[in-house]
N, C-alpha and C positions, 0 to 999 in steps of 0.2 A: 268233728273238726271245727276249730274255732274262725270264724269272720269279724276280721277287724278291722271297723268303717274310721277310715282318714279323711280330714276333711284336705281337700288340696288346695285350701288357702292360707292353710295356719300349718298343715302336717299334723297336727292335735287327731289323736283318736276320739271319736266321736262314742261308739257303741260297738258292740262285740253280741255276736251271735253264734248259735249253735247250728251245725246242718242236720238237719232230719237225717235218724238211720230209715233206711230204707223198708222196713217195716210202717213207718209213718207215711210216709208217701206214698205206700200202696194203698194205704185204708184211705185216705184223704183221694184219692183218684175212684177208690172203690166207691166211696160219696159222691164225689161227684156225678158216679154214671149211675147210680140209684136216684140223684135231684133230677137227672136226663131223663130218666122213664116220666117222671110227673112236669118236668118243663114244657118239655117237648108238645104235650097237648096241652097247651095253653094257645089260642089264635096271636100273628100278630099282631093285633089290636087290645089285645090280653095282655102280652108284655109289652109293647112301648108305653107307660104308663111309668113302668117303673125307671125308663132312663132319664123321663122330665124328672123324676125323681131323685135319681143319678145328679143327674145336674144339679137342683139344687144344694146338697151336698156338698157337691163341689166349690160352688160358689162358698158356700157358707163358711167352707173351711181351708177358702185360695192361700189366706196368708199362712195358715200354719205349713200346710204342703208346701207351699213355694221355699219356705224356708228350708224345710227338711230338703227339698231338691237342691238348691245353693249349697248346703254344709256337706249334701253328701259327693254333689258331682262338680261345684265350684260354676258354673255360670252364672251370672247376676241375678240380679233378684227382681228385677223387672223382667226378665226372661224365662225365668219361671214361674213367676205372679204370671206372664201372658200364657205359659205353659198351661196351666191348669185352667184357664176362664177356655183356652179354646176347645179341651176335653168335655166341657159344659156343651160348651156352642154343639160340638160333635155329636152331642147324647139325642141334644136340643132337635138334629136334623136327623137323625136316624128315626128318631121314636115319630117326627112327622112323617117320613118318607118310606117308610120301611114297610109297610103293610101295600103299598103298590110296588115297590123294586120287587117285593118276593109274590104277587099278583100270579094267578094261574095264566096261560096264556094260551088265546086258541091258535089251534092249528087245523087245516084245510087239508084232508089228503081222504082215505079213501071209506071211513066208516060211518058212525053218526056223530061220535066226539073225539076230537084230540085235543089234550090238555098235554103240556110242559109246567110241571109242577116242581116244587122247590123245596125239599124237606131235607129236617138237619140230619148230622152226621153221628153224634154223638159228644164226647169227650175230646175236644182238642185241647196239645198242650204249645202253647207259647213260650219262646225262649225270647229275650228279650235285653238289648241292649242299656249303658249306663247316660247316654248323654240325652235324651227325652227320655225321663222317666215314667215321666205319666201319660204322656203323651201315645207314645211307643204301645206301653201296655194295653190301652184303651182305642187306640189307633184300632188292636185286632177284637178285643175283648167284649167291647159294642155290637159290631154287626154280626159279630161269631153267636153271641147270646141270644140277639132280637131275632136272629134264623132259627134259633131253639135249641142251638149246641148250650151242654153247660164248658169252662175252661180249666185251666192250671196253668197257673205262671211260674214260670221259672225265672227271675230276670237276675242282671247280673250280680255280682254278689257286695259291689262297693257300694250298691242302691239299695238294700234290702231291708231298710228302712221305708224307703219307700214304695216296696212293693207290701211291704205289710199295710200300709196304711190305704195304699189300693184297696187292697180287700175288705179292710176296715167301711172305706166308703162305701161300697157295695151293702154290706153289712146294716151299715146307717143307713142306705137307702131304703132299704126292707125287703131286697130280694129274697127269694125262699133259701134255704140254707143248702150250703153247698154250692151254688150255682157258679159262683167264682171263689176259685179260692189260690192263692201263694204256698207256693213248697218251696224247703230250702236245704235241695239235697245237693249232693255232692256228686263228682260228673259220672263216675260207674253208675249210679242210678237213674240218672236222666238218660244214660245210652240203653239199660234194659228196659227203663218204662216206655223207649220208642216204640220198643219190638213187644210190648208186653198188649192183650184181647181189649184189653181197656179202653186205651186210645186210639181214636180213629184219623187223627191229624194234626202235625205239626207244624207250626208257623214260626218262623226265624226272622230278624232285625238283627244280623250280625256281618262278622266279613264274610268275603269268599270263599277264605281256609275253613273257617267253620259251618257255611252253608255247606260245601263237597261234605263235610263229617254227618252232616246231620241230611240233609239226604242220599246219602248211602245207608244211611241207618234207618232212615223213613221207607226205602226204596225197597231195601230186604226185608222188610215187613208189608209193602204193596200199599204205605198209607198216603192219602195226601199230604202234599206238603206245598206250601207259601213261604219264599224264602224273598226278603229283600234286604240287599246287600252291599255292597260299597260303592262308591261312584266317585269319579274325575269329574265332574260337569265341566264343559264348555261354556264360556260367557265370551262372547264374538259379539266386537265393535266392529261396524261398519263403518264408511268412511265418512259419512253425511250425518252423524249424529247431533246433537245437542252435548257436549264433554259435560259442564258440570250436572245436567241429571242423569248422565250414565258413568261417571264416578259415583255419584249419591248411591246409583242400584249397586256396584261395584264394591263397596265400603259394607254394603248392608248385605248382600248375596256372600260375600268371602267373611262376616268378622259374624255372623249368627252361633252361638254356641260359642266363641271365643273358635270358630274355625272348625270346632269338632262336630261337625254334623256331613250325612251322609249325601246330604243334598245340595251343601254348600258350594258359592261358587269356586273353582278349584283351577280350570286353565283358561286364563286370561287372554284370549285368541284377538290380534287387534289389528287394523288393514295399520299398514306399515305409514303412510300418508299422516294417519293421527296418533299413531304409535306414541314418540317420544313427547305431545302434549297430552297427552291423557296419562301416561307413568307420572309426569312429576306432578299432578293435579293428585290423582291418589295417590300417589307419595304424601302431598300436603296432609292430606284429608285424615289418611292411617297414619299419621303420626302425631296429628291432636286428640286422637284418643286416648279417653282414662282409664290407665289398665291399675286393675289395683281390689282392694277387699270388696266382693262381689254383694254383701251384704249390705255397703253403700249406696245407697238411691243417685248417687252421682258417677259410678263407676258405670265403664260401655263395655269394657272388654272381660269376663273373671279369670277363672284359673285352668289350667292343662289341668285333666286328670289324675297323670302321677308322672314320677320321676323320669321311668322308659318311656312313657311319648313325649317327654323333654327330649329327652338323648334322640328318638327317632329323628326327631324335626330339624337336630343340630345335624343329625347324618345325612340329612335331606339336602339342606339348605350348604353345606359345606363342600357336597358333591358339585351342586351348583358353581358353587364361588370357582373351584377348583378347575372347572373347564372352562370357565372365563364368565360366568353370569356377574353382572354387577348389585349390590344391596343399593335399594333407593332409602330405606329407611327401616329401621331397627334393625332386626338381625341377630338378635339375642334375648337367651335367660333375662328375668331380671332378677338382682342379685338380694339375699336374705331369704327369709322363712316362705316357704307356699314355693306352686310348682306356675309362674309363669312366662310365657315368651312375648314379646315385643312383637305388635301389628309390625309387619313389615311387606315390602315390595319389594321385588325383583326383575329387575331388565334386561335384556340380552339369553334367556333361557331359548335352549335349543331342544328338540323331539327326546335327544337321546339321556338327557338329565333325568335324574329321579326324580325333581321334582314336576316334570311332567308325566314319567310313565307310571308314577306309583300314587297311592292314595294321599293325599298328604291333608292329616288332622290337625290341623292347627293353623294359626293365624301366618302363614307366608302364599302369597299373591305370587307370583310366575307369570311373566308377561312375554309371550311368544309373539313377535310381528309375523303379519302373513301378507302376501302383496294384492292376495283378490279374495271372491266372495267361494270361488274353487278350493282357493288353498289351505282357508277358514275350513269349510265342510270337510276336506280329509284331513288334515289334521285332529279336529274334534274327533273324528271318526277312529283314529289310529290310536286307539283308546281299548283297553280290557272294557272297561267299565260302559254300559249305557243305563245310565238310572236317568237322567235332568239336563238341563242344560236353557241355553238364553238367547236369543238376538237382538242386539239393539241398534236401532236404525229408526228413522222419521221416513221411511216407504214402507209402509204396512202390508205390502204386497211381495216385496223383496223381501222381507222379515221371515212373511208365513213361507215365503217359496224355500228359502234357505233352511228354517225350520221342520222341513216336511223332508229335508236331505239329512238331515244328522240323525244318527243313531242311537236312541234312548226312548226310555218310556214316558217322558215326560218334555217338556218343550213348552217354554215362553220367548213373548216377540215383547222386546222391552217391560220385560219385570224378570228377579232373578226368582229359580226354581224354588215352589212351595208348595203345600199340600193343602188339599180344600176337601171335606168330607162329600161332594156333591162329584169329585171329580175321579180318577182311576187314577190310581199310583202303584209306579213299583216300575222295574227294570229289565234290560236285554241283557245277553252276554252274560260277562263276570259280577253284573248287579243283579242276578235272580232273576226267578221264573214266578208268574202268577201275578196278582194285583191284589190292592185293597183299595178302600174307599170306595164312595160310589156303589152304584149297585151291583156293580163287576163285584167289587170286595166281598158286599153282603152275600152273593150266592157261591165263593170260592167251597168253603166246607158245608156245601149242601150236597144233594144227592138232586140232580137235575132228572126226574123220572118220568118219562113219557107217560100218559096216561090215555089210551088210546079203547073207545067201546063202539061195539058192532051190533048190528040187528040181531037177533037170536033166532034162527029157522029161515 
């Protein structure tokens, strides 16, 4: 079956790929659990060596990557230049940290030693989303490796440019061969390599619909699985803030990715008091953005993906209009070649609109008032999704207190939701099960194995 990469800011085909028949993908998996047997006894002090080396890499070769990530998935190109520097930084903190996160640990109970030891899995396979490329990939593929799994990426198919050159850097780093490697099969074969002795776990960066498929599939094979998956985040204004630096985080929490990210800020919860001066402030702000060829070093905003999450956003945002929501600003396609929509804001959205119960990937802001700091918290809460979320408020105390009430695996008090390799990521509910980052991440595909010895006689 043939892959053919559109760039979404020209429509231009970019490159055309083959998928592996499935005979390929078994031998390339069959390697990888044969580099497993000899990874696996390396200490981690043995391999973090290689991800300073990783890093470099990266750095060396940010502009070419960055580019390939702009043509293939249309975000700017400052967005992806910072994509790739933070996969560095990521490598940078693992290969320091990593040889105490996975640390033996004693335990006290009733013989002469108890040890909680940390040893890898084997062979995990990663499925992996289009709008952080690299990120995503490397997000699981770092600490899954430096635990001593070897991987397989599967990522989606409009970036398979840039999962090959993932591997490439690997490659250029000097890891041993096999260690990480990109398949580009076709979906019958990623549903039998679930079930298939090989792999001992799979980790997903997709929706809900396809987390349920892939662990069900994980599930009747009894393998681990890491799924992190869509989110609404909450961004709740309090009523005592500073407006123009919580538009600033507001502008910057909802327009990342051009909107298409999973962590983005997404329901604009605001106490009613400062409700209608904080909409036309972000109104101002998302309406002086440069949307436009993401290859620009002057453009803010790049391109939608493709045509259907065009149409989705129009279906979203229309549902809106329809039950009475008002457009503060843009509100549409814009018109000629490439797939993109107009930052826009919306005032008067109520619980039952789309565009608060459903995901919405792209640049439209939904601004719900709510009259206290109660009706902020259920609202956020009356949510599928708990991945992220914000509060912003000049009481640091009320902030964290209201913070420690909403439901999500993640939570800031005046900054909008990010990810930091030092910290635990990942979601409740219909955003998935399990984490990554942090040292939570690093021991997800281990085998956490009591080690426990007694006197003899």
């Amino acid at each position: 079956m043939e892959i053919r990469i559109t760039n979404p800011a020209t429509e231009e085909i970019l490159s055309r790929y083959q998928t592996m028949e499935a005979g390929e993908v078994y031998a390339i998996a069959g390697a990888s659990h044969r580099a497993f047997v000899q990874w696996r006894q390396m200490t981690v002090a043995e391999r973090a060596p290689y991800f300073v080396q990783l890093a470099g890499v990266l750095r060396k070769y940010r502009e070419d990557w960055a580019r390939l990530i702009t043509l293939e998935m249309g975000k700017t190109i400052a967005e992806s230049r910072a994509e790739v520097e933070k996969c560095a930084w990521m490598s940078e903190v693992y290969a320091q940290n990593a040889e105490a996160w996975l640390a033996d640990e004693e335990v006290e109970a009733d013989g002469l030693k108890h040890r909680v030891v940390y040893q890898p899995l084997g062979v995990i396979l990663s499925i992996m989303p289009w709008n952080y490329p690299f990120w995503q990939a490397l997000r699981f593929a770092v600490p899954g490796l430096l635990a001593g799994n070897t991987s397989l990426l599967k990522h989606a198919s409009n970036v398979t440019g840039c999962a090959l050159a993932i591997e490439e850097s690997f490659r250029l780093a000097g890891f041993p061969e096999n260690v990480f490697r990109t398949i580009v099969p076709d979906y019958e074969t990623v549903g039998d390599l679930i079930g298939a002795d090989v792999i001992q776990g799979v980790s997903l960066t997709g929706s809900a619909e396809v987390g349920r498929h892939i662990a069900a599939a994980a599930g009747r094979a009894l393998k681990k699985v890491v799924l992190e998956l869509g989110g609404s985040d909450p961004f709740i204004v309090l009523d005592d803030v500073d407006l123009d630096f919580t538009v600033q985080g507001a502008v910057a929490g909802r327009m990342v990715a051009a909107g298409q990210s999973c962590i983005a800020s997404k329901r604009f919860l605001v106490h009613e008091s400062v409700a209608e001066e904080f909409a036309a402030l972000f109104a101002d702000r998302m309406g002086q953005l440069v949307t436009g060829d993401p290859l620009n070093e002057a453009t803010q905003v790049g391109a939608i993906v493709n045509e259907s999450a065009l149409v989705e956003l129009e279906g979203q945002l229309a549902d809106a209009v329809e039950r009475g929501a008002k457009i503060l600003c843009g509100g549409r396609r814009r018109e000629g070649t490439g797939f993109f929509f107009e930052p826009t804001v919306v005032m008067g959205v109520t619980p039952e609109m789309r565009l608060a119960r459903e995901e919405v990937f792209g640049p439209i802001a939904p601004i719900l008032a709510v009259p206290d700091d109660d009706a902020a918290v259920a609202l956020a809460n009356a949510s599928e999704f708990g991945l992220g979320g914000s509060v912003w408020t000049r009481n640091l105390e009320r902030g964290e207190s209201i913070a420690r009430r909403v439901e999500s695996g993640t939570l800031f008090v005046n900054s909008f939701t990010k990810s930091d390799p030092r910290m635990p990521f990942g979601g409740i509910k219909n955003s998935g099960l399990g984490r990554e980052l942090s040292h939570f991440g690093l021991r997800e595909f281990t085998n956490i194995k009591g080690l426990n010895v007694y006197k003899h006689g």
